[in-house]
C-alpha positions as CSV (number, residue, x, y, z in Angstrom):
1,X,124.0,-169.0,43.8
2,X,126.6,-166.7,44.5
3,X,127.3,-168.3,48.1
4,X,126.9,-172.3,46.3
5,X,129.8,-171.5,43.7
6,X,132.5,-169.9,46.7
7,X,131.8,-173.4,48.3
8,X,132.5,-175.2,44.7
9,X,135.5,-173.0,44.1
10,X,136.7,-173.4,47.6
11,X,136.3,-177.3,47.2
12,X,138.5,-176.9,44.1
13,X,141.1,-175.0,46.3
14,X,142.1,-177.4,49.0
15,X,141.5,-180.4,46.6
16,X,144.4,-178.5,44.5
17,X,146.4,-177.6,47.5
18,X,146.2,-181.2,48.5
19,X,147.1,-182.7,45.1
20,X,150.1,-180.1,45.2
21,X,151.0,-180.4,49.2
22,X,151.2,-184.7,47.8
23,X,153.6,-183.9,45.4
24,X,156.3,-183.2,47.7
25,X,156.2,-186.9,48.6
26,X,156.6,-188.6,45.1
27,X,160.6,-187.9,45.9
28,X,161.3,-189.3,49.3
29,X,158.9,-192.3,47.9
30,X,160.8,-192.4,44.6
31,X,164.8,-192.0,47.0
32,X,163.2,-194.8,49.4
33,X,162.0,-197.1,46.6
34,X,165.2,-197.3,45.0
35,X,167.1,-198.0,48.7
36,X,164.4,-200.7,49.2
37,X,165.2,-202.2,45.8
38,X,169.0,-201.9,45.9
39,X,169.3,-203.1,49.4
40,X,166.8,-205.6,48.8
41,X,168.4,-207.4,45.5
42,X,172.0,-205.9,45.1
43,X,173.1,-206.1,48.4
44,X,171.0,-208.8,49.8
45,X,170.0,-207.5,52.9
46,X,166.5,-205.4,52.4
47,X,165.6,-203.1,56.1
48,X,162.6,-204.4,57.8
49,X,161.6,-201.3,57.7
50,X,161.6,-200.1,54.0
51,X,158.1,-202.1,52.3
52,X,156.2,-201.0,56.1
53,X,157.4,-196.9,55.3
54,X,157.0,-196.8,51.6
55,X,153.3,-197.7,52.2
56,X,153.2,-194.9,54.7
57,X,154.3,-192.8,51.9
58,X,152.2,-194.0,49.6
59,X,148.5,-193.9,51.1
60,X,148.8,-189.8,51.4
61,X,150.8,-189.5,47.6
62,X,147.5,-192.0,46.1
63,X,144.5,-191.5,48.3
64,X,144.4,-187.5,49.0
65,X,144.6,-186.3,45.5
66,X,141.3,-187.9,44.9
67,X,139.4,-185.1,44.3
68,X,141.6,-183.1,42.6
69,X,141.9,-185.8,39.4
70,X,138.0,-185.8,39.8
71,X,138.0,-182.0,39.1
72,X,140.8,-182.5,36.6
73,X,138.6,-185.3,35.2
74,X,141.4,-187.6,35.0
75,X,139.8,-190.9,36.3
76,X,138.8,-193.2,34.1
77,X,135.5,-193.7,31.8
78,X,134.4,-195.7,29.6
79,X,134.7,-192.9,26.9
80,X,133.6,-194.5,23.4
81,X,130.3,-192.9,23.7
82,X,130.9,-190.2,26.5
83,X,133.5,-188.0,24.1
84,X,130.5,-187.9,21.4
85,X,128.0,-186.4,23.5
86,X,127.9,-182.5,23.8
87,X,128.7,-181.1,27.1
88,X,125.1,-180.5,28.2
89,X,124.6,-184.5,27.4
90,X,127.8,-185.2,29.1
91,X,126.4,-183.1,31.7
92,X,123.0,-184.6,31.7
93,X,125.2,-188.3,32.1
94,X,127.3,-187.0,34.9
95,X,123.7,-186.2,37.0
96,X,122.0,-189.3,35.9
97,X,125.1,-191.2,37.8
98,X,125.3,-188.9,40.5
99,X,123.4,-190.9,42.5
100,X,125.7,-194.0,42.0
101,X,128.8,-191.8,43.0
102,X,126.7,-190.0,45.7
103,X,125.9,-193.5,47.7
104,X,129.7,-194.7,46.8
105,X,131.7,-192.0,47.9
106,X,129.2,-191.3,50.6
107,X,129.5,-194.4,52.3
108,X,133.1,-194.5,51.8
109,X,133.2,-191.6,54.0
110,X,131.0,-192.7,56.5
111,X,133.2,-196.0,56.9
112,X,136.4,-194.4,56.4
113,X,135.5,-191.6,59.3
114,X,134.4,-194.9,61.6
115,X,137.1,-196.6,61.0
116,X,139.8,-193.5,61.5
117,X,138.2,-192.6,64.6
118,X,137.5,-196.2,66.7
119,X,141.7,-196.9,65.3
120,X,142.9,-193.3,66.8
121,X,140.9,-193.7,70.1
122,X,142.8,-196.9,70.0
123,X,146.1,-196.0,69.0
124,X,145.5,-199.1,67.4
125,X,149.3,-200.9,66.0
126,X,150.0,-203.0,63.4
127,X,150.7,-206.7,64.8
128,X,151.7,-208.4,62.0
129,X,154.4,-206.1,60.7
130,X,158.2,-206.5,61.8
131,X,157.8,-202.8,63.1
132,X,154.6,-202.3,65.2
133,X,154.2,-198.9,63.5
134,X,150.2,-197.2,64.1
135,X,147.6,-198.0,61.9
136,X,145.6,-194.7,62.6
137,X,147.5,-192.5,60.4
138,X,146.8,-194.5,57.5
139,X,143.3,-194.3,58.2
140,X,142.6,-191.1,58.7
141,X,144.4,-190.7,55.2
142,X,141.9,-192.9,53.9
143,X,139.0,-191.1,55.9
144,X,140.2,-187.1,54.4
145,X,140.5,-188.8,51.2
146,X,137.2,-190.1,50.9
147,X,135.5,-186.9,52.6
148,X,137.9,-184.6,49.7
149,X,136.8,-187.1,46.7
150,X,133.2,-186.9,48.2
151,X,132.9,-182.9,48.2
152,X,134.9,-182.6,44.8
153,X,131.8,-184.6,43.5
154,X,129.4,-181.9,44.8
155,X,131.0,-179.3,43.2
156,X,131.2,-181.3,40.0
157,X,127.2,-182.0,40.1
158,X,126.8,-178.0,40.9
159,X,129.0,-177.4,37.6
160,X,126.9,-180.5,35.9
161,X,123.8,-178.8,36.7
162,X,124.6,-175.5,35.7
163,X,126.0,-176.9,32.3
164,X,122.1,-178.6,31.7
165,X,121.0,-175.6,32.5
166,X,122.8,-173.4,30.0
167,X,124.2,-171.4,32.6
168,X,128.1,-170.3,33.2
169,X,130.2,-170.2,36.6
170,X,131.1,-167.4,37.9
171,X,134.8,-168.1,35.7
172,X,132.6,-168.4,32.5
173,X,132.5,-172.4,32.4
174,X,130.1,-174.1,31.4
């Protein structure tokens, strides 16, 4: 058990670091937004360039922190119900819909890896962008986000399973 909870906690660690590493982006992405704006509708003249490199800036900053808001529990549920339960039925929810998350994000993954490697053996290019910038970066973004969202839901079921059981982590969660 010992060994299974150094794998969750080390799941949680690089999921942090990532979500942390991302925020170093938001302002470049936020000093290039406003360029594209201003150029774009106060001077007239937008770069061909700007739209093509704020989505290069945007699939890392929203894709890769995945995981982290997973462990942070900050996606969204449908929580009219959810909020009333006590956290061994919350618990007992969150493994019932494991399986739902575990074929999602699974094949996500499996997709996403595909797709990242056939596009980086390729050095495949985007054709129908004024700058014929690679495509591959942006899919192995998607591809290390998936995989980080998929193993952050692991460690969430360990945690989920542990709470049904009446057992705490190793950090005395339940």
């Amino acid at each position: 058990m010992k060994t299974i909870m150094a794998l969750v906690r080390l799941i949680d660690r690089i999921n942090r670091w990532v979500a942390v590493a991302m925020t170093t982006l938001i302002l470049p992405l936020l000093a290039l937004t406003m360029y594209e704006v201003i150029m774009r509708y106060i001077v007239g003249d937008p770069p061909l360039w700007g739209s093509q490199a704020l989505l290069f800036l945007w699939f890392p900053v929203t894709l890769l922190p995945g995981g982290y808001v997973m462990r942070i529990k900050g996606h969204v549920k449908l929580d009219l119900i959810y909020s009333l339960w006590s956290p061994r039925g919350q618990a007992i929810s969150e493994v019932v819909t494991f399986a739902a998350f575990l074929l999602f994000a699974g094949v996500l993954s499996v997709v996403a890896i595909e797709a990242a490697w056939k596009s980086t053996a390729m050095r495949e290019l985007h054709m129908y962008w004024a700058w014929h910038g690679p495509v591959y970066p942006k899919r192995i973004i998607i591809a290390v986000g998936a995989v980080l969202l998929f193993l952050q839901g692991l460690a969430e079921f360990v945690r989920n399973v542990l709470t049904i059981m009446g057992r705490k982590d190793e950090e005395g969660q339940k």
